[in-house]
C-alpha positions in Angstrom: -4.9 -31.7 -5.3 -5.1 -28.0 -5.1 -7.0 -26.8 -8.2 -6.8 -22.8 -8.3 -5.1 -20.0 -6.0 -7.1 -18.1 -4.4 -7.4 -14.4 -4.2 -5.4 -14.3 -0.9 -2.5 -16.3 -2.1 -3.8 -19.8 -0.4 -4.7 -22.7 -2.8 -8.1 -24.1 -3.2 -9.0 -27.9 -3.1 -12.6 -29.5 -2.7 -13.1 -31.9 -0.6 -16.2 -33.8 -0.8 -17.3 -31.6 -2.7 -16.6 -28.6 0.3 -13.8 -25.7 -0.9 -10.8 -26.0 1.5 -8.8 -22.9 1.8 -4.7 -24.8 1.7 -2.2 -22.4 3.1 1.5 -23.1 1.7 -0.2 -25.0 -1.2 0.2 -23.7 -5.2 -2.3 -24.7 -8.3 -1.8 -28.1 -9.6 0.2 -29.3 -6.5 -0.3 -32.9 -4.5 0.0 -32.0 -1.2 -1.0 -33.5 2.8 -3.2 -30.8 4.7 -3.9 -30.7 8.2 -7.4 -29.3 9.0 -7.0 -26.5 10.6 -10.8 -25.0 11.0 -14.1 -25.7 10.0 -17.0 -23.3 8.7 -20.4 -24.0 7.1 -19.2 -23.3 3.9 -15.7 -24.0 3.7 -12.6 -25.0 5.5 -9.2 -23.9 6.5 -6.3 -26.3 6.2 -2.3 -25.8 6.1 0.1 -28.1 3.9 2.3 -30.3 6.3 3.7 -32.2 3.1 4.3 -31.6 -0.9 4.2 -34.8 -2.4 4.1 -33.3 -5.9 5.5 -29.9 -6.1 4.2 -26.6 -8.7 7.1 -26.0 -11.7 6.6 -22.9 -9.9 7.8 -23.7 -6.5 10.8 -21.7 -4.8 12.6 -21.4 -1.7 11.5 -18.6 0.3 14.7 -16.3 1.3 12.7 -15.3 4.2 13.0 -17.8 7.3 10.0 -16.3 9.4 8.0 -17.5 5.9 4.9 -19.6 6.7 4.1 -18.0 10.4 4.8 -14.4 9.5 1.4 -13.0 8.1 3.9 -10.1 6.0 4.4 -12.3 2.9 2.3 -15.1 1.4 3.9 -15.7 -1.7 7.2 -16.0 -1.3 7.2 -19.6 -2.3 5.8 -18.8 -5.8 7.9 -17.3 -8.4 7.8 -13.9 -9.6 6.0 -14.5 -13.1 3.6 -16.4 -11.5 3.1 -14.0 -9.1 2.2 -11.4 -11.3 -0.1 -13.6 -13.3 -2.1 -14.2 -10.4 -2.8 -11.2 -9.5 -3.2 -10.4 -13.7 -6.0 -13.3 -12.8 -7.3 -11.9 -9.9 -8.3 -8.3 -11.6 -9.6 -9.6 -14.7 -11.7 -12.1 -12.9 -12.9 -9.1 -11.1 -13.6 -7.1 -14.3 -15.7 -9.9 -15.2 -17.5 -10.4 -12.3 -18.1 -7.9 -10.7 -18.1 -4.8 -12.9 -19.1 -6.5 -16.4 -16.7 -4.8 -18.4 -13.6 -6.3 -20.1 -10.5 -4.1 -20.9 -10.3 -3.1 -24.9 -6.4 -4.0 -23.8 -4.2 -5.3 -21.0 -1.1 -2.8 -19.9 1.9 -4.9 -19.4 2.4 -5.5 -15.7 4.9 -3.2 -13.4 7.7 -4.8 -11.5 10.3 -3.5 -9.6 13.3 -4.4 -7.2 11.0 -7.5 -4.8 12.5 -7.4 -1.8 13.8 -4.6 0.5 10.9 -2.6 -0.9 8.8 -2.0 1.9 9.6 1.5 2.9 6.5 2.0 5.6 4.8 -0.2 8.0 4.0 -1.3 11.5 5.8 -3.8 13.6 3.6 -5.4 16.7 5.5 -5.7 20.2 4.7 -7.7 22.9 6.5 -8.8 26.3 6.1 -12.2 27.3 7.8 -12.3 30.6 7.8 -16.1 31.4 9.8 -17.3 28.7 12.3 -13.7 29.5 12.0 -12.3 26.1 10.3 -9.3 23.8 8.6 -10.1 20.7 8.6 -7.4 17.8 7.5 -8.9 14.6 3.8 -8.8 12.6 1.4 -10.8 13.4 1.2 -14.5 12.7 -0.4 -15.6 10.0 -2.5 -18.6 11.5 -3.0 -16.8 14.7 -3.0 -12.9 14.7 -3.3 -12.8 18.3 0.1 -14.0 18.3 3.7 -11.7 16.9 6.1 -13.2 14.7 9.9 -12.8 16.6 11.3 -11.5 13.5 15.1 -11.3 13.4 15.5 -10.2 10.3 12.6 -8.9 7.4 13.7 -9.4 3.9 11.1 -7.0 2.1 11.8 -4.1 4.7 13.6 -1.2 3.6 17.5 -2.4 4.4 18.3 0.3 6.6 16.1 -1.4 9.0 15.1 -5.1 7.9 18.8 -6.7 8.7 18.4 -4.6 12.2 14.5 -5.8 13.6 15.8 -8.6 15.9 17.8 -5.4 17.3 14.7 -3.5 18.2 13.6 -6.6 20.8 17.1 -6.3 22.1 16.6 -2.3 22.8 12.9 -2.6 24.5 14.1 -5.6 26.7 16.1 -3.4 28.8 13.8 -0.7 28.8 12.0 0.5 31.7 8.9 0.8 29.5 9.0 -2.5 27.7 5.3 -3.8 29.1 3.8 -0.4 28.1 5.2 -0.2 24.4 2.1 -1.7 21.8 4.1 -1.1 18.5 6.7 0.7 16.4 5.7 2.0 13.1 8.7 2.7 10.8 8.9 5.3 8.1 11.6 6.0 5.2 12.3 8.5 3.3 15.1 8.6 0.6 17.2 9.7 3.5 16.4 8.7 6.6 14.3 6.2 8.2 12.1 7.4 11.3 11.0 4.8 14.2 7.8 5.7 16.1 7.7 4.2 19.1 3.9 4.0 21.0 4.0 4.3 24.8 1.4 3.9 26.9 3.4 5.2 29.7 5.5 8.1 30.4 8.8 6.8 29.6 11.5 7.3 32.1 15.0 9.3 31.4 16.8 6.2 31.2 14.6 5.0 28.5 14.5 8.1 26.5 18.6 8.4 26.8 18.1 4.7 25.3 15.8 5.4 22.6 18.3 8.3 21.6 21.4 6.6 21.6 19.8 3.9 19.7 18.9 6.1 16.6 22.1 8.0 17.0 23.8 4.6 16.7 22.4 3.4 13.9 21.2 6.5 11.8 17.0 6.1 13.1 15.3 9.5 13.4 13.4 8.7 16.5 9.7 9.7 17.2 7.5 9.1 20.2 3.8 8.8 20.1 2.6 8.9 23.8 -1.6 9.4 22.1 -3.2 9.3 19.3 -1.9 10.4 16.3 -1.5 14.4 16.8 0.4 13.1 19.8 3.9 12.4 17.5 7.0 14.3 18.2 10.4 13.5 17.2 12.9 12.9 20.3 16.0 12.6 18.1 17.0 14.5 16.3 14.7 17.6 17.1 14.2 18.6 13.9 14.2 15.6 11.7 13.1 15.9 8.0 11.6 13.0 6.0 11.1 13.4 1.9 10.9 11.3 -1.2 11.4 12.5 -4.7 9.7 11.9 -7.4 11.6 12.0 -10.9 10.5 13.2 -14.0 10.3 10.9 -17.2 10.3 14.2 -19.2 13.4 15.9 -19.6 11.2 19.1 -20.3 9.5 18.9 -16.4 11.3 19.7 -12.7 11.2 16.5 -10.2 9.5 17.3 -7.0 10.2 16.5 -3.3 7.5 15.9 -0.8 8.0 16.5 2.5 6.0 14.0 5.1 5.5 13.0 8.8 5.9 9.6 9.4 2.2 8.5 9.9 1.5 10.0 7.0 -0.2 7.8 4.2 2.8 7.4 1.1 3.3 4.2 -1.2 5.0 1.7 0.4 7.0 1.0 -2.1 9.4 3.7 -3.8 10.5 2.3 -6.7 6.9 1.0 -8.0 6.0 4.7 -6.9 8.5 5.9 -9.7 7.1 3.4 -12.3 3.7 4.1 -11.2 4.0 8.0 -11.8 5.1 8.1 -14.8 2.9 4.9 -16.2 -0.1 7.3 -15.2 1.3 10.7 -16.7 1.3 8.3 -20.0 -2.5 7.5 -19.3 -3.5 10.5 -18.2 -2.0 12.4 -21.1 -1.9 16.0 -19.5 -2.3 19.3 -21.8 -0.5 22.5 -21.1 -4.2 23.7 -21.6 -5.8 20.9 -19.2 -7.2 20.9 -15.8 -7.4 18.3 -13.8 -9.0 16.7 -10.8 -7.0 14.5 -8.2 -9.3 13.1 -6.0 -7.9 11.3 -2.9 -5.0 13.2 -3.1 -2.7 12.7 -0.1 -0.1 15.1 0.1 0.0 15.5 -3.6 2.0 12.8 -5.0 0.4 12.7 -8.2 -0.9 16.4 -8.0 2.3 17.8 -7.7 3.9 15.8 -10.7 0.4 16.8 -12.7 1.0 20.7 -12.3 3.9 20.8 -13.9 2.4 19.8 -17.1 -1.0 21.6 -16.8 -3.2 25.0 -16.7 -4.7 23.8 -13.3 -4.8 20.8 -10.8 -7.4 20.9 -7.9 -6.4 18.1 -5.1 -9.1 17.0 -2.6 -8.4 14.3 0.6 -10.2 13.7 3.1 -7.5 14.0 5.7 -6.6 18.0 7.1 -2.6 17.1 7.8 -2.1 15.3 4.8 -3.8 18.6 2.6 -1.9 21.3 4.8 1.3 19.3 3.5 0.3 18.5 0.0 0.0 22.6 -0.5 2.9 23.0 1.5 5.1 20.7 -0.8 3.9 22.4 -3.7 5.2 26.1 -2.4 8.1 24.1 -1.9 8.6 23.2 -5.1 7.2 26.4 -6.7 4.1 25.0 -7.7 1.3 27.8 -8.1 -0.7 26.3 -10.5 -2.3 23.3 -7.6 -4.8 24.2 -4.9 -5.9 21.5 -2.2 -9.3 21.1 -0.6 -10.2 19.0 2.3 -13.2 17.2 1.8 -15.2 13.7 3.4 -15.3 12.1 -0.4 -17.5 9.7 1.1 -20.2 12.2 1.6 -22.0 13.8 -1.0 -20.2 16.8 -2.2 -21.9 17.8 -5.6 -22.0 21.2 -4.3 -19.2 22.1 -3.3 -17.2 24.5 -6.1 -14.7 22.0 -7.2 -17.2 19.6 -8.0 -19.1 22.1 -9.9 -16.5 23.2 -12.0 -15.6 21.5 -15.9 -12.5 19.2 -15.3 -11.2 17.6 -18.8 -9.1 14.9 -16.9 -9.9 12.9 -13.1 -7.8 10.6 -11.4 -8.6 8.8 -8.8 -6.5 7.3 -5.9 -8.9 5.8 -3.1 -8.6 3.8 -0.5 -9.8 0.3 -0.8 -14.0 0.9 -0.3 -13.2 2.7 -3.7 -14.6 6.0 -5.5 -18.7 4.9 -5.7 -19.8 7.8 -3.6 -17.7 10.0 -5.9 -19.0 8.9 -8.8 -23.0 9.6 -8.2 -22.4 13.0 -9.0 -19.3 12.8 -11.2 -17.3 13.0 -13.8 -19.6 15.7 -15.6 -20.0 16.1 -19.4 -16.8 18.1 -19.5 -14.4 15.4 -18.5 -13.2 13.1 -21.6 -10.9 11.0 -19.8 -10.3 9.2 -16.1 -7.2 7.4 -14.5 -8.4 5.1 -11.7 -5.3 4.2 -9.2 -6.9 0.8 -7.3 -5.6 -1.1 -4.2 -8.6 -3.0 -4.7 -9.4 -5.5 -7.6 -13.5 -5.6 -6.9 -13.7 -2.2 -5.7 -12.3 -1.3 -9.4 -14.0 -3.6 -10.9 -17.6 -2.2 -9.1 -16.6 1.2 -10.1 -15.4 0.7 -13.6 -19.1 -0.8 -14.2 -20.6 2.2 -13.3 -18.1 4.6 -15.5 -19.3 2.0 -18.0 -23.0 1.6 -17.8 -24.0 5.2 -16.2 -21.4 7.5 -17.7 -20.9 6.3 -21.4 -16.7 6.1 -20.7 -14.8 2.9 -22.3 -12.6 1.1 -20.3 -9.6 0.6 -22.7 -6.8 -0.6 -20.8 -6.0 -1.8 -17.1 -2.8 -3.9 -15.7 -1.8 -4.5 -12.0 1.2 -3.1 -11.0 3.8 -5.2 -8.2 3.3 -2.3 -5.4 3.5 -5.6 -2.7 5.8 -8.6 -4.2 5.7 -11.7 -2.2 2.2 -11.0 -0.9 -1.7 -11.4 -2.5 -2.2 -7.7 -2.4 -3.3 -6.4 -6.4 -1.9 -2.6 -6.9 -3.8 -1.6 -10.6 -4.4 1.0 -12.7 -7.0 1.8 -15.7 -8.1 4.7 -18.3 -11.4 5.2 -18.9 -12.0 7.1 -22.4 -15.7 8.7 -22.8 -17.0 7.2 -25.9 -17.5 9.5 -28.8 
């Protein structure tokens, strides 16, 4: 019987009183397991039968489902999706950070598949069976890539066309030197990095270009690390998203990326997700705001147009030499950018020093702790924490709780990864009077 679903989408039985992690199995289901590895303290099984199947049970549209590591939930409906991962951040609240929301934000949800505008895809030649493998890694075994034909949460310009992508590298001169492909979209085009090890030869290059010329892929080549990009086709291509207003009284804006760049995978939970924190955040005509983790500005950029001032700090030199390039772009005078290591202690440099009435916060997943020994000063009143990580949040809210004197009055998860365990949040921290 599998009792509870874990926080990475398997099911949880006990077994003699051990916790067996049950891939493919859903809470309250009867299922047969086979054992798939032991540990001291729990094992790892996979369902080979449902004898009595969740309410909450579905077919998954994807056929790679079950060895593809991409999507784990894809055989749980979408409510119960979201309630799980509504589960899975309150049950970190409580845990971890001590604190409970004052209120729960209704959930975010968006368009579930075809959604996935960024990622990687692994390749791999296995010359004695004669074929090329592009696909992620499997889920059981990671050493191993998933042949995918076809990806249903992929952006559609590409996810009908992976199983073409094997066909292209197995006549390629190249296809033994080629590690991966990382795919980027924009609301216009979709770019295709391809990672050689190798020089490639004419004929693979005259490949690689007919190929996006055929089917409409900007094509870039990545022969190092990541300064090493270059587009081969076409020689200037241009990759953007916008983000729209949800105030008549406020410009969109357009940012302009490369296609390594770090951008929310998912474009339409970006939109939802923008203006759900303009809400939070509340900006004044007379405010100014902090953006820490900033990227290339895609919430400082929206932020300015409503503000006095917006300071933007990342970690990452590219990503801050576009973020105040997009905002020239858009005619945006009122941001500046800083590039800063906001996992080292930088209380004095002069944005840190300075009285901010509003933060928000966007960090990766090890969260904003390091930040948050030397602020939010006095000055600030209110904070709007962007999490890919339930216990990170969860640490961090304890400490704008207990240490700071804020109130942590609402949080909700937002669906930034349908079909997978991944929990996408958000919360507003209010100082208390």
């Amino acid at each position: 019987m599998i009792t509870d679903l874990g926080h990475d989408g398997r099911g949880v039985a006990r077994i003699d009183g051990k916790t067996v992690f049950v891939s493919g199995g859903l809470l309250g289901e009867t299922v047969i397991a086979k054992l798939r590895e032991r540990h001291r303290h729990f094992d790892e099984a996979e369902v080979v039968e449902v004898i009595t199947a969740s309410p909450h049970r579905v077919e998954p549209r994807c056929q790679h489902f079950a060895l593809c590591s991409g999507c784990s939930l894809q055989h749980l409906d979408a409510s119960s999706q979201i309630a799980a991962k509504q589960r899975v951040l309150a049950e970190n609240f409580e845990r971890i950070g001590k604190v409970t929301p004052q209120s729960w934000l209704p959930p975010l949800t968006a368009e579930p598949w075809g959604y996935r505008r960024k990622g990687r895809l692994s390749v791999r030649n296995v010359a004695k069976k004669g074929s090329v493998l592009v696909g992620f890694r499997e889920e059981q075994n990671p050493r191993f890539v998933t042949p995918i034909q076809r990806c249903e949460v992929m952006h559609p310009s590409l996810g009908p066309k992976v199983g073409l992508l094997a066909e292209l590298l197995g006549t390629m001169d190249a296809v033994d030197t080629i590690a991966q492909i990382e795919f980027a979209a924009g609301d216009d085009l979709m770019a295709l990095v391809f990672r050689h090890l190798q020089p490639l030869s004419e004929r693979d290059l005259a490949a690689l270009t007919a190929f996006g010329q055929h089917h409409g892929f900007a094509i870039y080549l990545q022969p190092g690390g990541v300064s090493s990009v270059h587009p081969l086709w076409p020689e200037q291509p241009r990759l953007a998203f916008r983000i729209a207003s949800d105030d008549p009284r406020f410009a969109d804006v357009e940012l302009e990326f490369q296609p390594l760049d770090f951008v929310q995978v998912n474009a339409g939970m970006n939109q939802l997700m923008m203006a759900r924190a303009m809400e939070l955040l509340d900006p004044q005509p007379t405010d100014r705001v902090l953006d820490l983790f900033c990227g290339l500005g895609n919430f400082t950029l929206p932020i300015a147009r409503r503000v006095a001032e917006v300071v933007g700090v990342e970690g990452e030199h590219g990503l801050v030499e576009r973020a105040a390039q997009n905002a020239a772009r858009n005619g945006i005078d009122n941001a500046k950018f800083h590039v800063a290591n906001l996992f080292e202690d930088q209380r004095h440099a002069d944005w840190a020093k300075q009285p901010w009435d509003k933060l928000l916060l966007d960090p990766p997943r090890a969260g904003a702790d390091k930040v948050l020994e030397y602020l939010p000063r006095k000055q600030t009143h209110r904070i709007v924490y962007v999490s890919c990580h339930p216990a990170s949040l969860a640490r961090d809210a304890g400490i704008l709780v207990n240490q700071h004197g804020f109130r942590l009055t609402s949080a909700g998860v937002m669906d930034m990864f349908p079909h997978t365990a991944h929990v996408e949040s958000i919360a507003v921290f209010e100082r208390s009077s």
